[in-house]
C-alpha positions as CSV (number, residue, x, y, z in Angstrom):
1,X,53.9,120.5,75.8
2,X,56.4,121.1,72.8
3,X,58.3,124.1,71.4
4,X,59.7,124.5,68.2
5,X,62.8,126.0,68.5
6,X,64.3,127.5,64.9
7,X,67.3,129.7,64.2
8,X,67.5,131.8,60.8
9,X,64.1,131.8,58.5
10,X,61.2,129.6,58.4
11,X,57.7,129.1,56.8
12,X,55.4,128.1,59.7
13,X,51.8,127.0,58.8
14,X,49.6,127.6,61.9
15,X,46.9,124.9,61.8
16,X,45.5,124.1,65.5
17,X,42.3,121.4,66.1
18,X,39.2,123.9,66.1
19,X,36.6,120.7,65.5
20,X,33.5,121.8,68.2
21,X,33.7,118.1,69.2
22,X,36.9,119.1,71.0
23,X,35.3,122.2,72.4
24,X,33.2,122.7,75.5
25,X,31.7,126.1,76.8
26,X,31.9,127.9,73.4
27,X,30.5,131.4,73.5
28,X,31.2,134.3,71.1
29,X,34.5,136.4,72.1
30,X,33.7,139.7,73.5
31,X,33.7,142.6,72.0
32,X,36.3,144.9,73.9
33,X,39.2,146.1,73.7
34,X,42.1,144.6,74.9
35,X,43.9,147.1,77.5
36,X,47.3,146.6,76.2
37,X,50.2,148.4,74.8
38,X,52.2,147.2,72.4
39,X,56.1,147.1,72.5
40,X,59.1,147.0,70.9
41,X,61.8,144.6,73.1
42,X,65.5,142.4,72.3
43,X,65.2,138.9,73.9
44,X,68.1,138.6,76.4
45,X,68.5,135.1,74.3
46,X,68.5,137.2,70.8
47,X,70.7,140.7,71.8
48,X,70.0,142.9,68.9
49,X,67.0,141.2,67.0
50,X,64.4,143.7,67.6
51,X,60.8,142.1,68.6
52,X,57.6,143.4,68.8
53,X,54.8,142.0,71.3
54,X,53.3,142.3,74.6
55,X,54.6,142.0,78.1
56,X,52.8,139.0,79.9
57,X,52.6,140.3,83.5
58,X,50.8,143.9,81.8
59,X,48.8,141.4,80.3
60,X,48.1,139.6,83.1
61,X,46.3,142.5,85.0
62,X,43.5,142.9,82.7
63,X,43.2,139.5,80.3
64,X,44.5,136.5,82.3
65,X,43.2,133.7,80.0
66,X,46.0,135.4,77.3
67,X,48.5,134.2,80.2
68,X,50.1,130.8,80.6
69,X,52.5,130.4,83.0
70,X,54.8,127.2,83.6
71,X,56.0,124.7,86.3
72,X,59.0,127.3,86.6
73,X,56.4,130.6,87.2
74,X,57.7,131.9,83.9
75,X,54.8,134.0,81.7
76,X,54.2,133.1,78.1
77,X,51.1,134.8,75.9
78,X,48.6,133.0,74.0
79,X,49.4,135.2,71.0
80,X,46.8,133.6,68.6
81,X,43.9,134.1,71.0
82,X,45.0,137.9,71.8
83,X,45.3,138.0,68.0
84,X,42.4,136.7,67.0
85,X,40.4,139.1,70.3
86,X,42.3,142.5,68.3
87,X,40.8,141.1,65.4
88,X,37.1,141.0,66.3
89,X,37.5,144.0,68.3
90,X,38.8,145.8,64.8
91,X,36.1,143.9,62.7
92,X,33.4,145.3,65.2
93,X,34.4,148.6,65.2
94,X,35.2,149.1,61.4
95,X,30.9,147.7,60.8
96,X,29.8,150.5,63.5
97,X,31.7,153.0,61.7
98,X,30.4,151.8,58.4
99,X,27.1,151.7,60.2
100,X,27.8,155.4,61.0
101,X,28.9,156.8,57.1
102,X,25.6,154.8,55.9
């Protein structure tokens, strides 16, 4: 696997392989919440830059497949896929409450 590792500012331009000929077992995400809390954290590697994100053993309880963990047992999140799950979770609530003011 590779990391990209950047100090000061950077324009990143997400663009992953989503062809379906890459794809097996494709089925429509879900439509739950996620049972997370969000947090505000420093990076022992970045004292005093304030993050924001989610803790991947909380995560870990309730959505495993956000989890990776490595040949060292550390925890890293699939942010994009918990991103894109808060997404259709929002986009599915905001129709039923436009289905509701209708």
């Amino acid at each position: 696997k590779s990391r990209i590792a950047f100090s000061g500012s950077a324009i990143l331009n997400f663009i992953l392989s989503s062809d379906s000929r890459l794809k097996t077992n494709i089925i429509p995400v879900s439509i739950s919440p996620i049972d997370i809390e969000y947090k505000q954290f420093e990076l022992l590697s970045e004292k005093g830059q304030i993050r924001y994100g989610v803790i991947a053993q909380d995560l870990l309880k309730n959505n495993p497949e956000l989890v990776r963990i490595n040949e060292k047992g550390m925890l890293s999140v699939a942010y994009i896929d918990l991103l894109i799950k808060e997404i259709s979770y929002l986009k599915y609530k905001i129709i039923e409450l436009e289905k509701r003011i209708k």
